[in-house]
NUFI-852710 format. One record per residue (C-alpha): chain; x, y, z. Coordinates in steps of 0.05 Angstrom, whole numbers, plus 5000, padded with zeros to 4 digits. Layout:
% residues N
{ch:A&x:X&y:Y&z:Z}
...
//
This chain:
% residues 153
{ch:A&x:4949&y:4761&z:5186}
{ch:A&x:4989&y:4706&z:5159}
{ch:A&x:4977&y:4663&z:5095}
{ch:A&x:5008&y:4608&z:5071}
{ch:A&x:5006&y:4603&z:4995}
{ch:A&x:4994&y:4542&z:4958}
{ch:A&x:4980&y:4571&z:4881}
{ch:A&x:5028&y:4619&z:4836}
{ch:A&x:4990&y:4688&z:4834}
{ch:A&x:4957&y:4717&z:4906}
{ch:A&x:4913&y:4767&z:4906}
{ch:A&x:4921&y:4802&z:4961}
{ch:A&x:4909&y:4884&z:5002}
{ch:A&x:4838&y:4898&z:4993}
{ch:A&x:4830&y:4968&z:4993}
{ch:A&x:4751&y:4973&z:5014}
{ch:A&x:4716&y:5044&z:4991}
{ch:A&x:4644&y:5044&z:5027}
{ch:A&x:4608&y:4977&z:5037}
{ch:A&x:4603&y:4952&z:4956}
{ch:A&x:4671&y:4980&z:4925}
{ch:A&x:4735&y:4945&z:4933}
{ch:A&x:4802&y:4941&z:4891}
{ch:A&x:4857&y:4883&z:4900}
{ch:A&x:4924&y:4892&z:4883}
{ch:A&x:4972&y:4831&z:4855}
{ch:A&x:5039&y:4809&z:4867}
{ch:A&x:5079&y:4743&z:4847}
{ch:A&x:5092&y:4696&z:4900}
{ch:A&x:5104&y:4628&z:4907}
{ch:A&x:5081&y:4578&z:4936}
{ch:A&x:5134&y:4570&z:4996}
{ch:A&x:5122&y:4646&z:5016}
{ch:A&x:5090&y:4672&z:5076}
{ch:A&x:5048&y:4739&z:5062}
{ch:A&x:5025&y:4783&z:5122}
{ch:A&x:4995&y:4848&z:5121}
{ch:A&x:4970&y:4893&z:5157}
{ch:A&x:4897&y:4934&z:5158}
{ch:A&x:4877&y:4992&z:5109}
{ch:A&x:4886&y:5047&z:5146}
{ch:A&x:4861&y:5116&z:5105}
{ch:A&x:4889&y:5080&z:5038}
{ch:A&x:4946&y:5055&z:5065}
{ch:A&x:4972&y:4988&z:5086}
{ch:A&x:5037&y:4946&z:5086}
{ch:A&x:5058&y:4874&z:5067}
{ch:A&x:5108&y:4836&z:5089}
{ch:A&x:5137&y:4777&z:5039}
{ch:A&x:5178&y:4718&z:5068}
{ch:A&x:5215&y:4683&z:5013}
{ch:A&x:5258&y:4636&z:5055}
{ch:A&x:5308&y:4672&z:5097}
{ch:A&x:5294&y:4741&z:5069}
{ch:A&x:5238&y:4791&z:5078}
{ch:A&x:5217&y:4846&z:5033}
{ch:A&x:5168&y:4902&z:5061}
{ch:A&x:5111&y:4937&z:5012}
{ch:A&x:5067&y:4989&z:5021}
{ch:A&x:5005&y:4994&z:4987}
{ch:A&x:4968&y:5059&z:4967}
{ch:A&x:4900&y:5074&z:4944}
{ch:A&x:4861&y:5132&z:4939}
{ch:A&x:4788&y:5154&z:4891}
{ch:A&x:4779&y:5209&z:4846}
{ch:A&x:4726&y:5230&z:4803}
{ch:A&x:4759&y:5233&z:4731}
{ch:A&x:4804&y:5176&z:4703}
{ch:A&x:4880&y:5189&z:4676}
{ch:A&x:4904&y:5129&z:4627}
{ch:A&x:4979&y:5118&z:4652}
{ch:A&x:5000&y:5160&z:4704}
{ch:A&x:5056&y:5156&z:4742}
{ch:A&x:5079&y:5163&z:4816}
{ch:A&x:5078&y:5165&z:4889}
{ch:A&x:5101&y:5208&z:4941}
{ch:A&x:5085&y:5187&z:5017}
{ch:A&x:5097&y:5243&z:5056}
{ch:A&x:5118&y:5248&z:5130}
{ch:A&x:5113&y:5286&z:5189}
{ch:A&x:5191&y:5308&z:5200}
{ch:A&x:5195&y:5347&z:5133}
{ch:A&x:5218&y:5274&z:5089}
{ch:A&x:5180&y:5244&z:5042}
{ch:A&x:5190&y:5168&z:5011}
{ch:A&x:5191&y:5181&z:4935}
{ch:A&x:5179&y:5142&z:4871}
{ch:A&x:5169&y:5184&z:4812}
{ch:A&x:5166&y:5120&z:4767}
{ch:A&x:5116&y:5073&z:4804}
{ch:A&x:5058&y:5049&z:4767}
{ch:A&x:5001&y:5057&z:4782}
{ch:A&x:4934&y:5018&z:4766}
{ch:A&x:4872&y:5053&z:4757}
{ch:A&x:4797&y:5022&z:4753}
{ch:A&x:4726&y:5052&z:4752}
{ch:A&x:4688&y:5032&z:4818}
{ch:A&x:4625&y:4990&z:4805}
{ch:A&x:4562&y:5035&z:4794}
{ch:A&x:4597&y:5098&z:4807}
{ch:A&x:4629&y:5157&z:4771}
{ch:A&x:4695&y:5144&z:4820}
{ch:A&x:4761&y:5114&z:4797}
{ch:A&x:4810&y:5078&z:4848}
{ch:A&x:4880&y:5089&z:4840}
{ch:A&x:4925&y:5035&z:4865}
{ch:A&x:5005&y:5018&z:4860}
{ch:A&x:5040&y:4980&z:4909}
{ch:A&x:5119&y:4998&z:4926}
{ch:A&x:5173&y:4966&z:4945}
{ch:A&x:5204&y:5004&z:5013}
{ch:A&x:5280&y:5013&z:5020}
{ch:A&x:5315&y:5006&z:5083}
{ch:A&x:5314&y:5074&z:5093}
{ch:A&x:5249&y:5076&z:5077}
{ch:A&x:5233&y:5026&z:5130}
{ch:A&x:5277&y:5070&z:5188}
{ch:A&x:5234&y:5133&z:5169}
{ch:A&x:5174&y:5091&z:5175}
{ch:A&x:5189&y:5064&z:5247}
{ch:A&x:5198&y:5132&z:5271}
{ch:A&x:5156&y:5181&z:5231}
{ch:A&x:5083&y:5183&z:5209}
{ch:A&x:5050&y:5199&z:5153}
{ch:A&x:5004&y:5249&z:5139}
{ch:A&x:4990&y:5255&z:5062}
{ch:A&x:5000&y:5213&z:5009}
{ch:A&x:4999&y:5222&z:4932}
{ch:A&x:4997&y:5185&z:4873}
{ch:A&x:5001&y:5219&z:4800}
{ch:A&x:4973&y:5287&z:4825}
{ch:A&x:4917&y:5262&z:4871}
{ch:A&x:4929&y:5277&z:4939}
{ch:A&x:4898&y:5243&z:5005}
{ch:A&x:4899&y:5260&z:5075}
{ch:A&x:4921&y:5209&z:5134}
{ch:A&x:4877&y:5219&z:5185}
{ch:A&x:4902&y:5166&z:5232}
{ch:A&x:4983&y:5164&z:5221}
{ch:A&x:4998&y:5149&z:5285}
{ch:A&x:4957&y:5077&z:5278}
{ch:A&x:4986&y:5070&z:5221}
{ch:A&x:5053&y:5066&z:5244}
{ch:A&x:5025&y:5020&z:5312}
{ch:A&x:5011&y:4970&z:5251}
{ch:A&x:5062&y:4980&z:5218}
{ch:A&x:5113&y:4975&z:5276}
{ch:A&x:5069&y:4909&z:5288}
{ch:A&x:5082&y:4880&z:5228}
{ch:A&x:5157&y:4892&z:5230}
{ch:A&x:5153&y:4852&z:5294}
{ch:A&x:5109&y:4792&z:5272}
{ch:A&x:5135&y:4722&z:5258}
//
């Protein structure tokens, strides 16, 4: 999906939890970048930001739990050769879910280029952030999209 942005702050990767809970993540762009991202796939999806002549890849995580941690700290994406992408200091964002007892927990990272290799060729299978773990279910789409996006305009 491509958007052209015309104001300072986007809010953008809705993470949808059942039919009434979403959680949006936000990132500074301006208004001569060109966002694209791909679909939520169990928590996961990726962004790609064009700022003129250079491109820089996210990913973006979210996963629910039941009890609520002020400040935590972290995320580990791990894959299915053994490697994991690691970032012991991301933040991360968490907020209670509308008429529920559920928390989302939500940071969005910055991948490397190595980060982006393992990606093209790997898929994930579990992700964590601060010490809540969640299963991919469907890595292998996730990496079709993710591939996709790579390849997109």
């Amino acid at each position: 999906m491509k958007n052209s942005l015309t104001f300072l702050l986007l809010l953008i990767g809705t993470m949808a939890f059942g039919q009434n809970h979403s959680h949006t993540t936000e990132i500074q762009a301006l208004s001569t970048d060109t966002i694209y991202s791909s679909p939520n796939i169990d928590g996961l999806s990726f962004l790609k930001v064009r700022r003129g002549n250079k491109e820089v890849i996210f990913i973006s995580i979210s996963l629910q739990s039941t009890t609520v941690v002020e400040g935590p700290l972290g995320a580990n994406i791990l894959l299915n050769n053994g490697k994991a992408i690691n970032r012991s200091g991301a933040s991360i964002t968490v907020k209670p879910i509308q008429n529920s007892n559920h928390y989302i927990y939500s940071s969005l990272v910055e991948l490397s280029e190595n980060d982006i290799a393992m990606l093209r060729t790997c898929e994930v299978f579990r992700f964590r952030l601060y010490l809540y773990y969640n299963d991919v279910k469907h890595g292998q789409k996730l990496r079709e999209e993710f591939t996709k996006l790579l390849a997109g305009s």
